[in-house]
N, C-alpha and C positions, 0 to 999 in steps of 0.2 A: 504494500500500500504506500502510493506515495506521498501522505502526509505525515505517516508516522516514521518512515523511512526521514523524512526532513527535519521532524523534531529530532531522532537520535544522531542525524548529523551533527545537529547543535549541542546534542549532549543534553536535552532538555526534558526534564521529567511529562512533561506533558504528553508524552507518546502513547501515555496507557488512556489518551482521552481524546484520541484522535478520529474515534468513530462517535464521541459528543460533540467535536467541530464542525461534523459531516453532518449530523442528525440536526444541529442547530442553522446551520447553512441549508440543508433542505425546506425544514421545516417555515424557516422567515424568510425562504428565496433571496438569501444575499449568498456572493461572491461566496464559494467554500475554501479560498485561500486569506480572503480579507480578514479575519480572526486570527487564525495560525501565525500570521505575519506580522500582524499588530503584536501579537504575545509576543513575538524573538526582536521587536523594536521597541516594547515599552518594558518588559521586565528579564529578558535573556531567555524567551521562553517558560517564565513563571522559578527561573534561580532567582531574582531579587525579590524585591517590594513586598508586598503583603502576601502571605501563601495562597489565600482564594484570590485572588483581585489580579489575574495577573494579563490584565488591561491597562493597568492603573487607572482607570475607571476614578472619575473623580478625584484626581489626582493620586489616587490612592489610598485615599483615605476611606474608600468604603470597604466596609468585611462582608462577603457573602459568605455562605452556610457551608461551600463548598465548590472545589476548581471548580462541578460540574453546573453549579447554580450561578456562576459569575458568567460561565460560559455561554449558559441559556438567555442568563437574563441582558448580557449586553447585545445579543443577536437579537433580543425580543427589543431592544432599544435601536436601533438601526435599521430594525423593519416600521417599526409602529411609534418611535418618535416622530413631531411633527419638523421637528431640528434635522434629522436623517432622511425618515423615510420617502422612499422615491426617489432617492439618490444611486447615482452610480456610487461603486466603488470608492474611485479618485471623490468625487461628490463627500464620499461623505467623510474621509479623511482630510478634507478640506476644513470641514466642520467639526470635526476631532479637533484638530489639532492648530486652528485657524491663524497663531502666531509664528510660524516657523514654514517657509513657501517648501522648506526642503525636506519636510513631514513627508506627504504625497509620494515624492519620488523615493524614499526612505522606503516606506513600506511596500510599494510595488515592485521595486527590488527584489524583496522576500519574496512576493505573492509569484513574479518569473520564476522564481527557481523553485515554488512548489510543482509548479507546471509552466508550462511555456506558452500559451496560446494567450491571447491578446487580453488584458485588461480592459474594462469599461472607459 
């Protein structure tokens, strides 16, 4: 599989929830590398910051219940936020991360070498 194949390139614990990146990406019809990607650019894949939150989601200061309820619940926020949703990809890391123009290119980097076929 190759998004868990990508998280243990990184070395990143999150491989054993590689098929909650998939189920939350089907489920709210977003990008199923846009997650994954954001985790190895906001927390090394869930090695830093807070151990559920590894979004940094609110700067990090928020604690979900667990990897797999941060997982869900920030996929449930970039389908059905009014901030997000109906955004492309790029769209809505725009909106992540709105101070820094080199966010965007930062994580679609990752999202390439989950898979290769064209970004939103």
């Amino acid at each position: 599989m190759a998004l868990r194949n990508f998280f243990l390139r990184y070395q990143s614990p999150l491989h054993e929830f590689a098929h909650v990146f998939l189920r939350a990406a089907d489920e709210h019809k977003i990008d199923w590398r846009l997650l994954p990607a954001l985790s190895i650019v906001e927390t090394g894949g869930g090695k830093s910051g807070t151990p559920s939150n590894v979004f940094g989601w609110n700067s990090g200061r928020t604690r979900f219940a667990s990897v797999e309820a941060g997982i869900l619940f920030v996929a449930s926020r970039f389908a059905q936020s009014p901030i997000y949703a109906g955004r492309t990809a790029i769209g809505i890391l725009q909106k992540y991360n709105p101070a820094r123009k080199s966010y965007p290119p930062k994580v679609t980097k990752y999202m390439l070498e989950i898979a290769p076929h064209p970004v939103e």
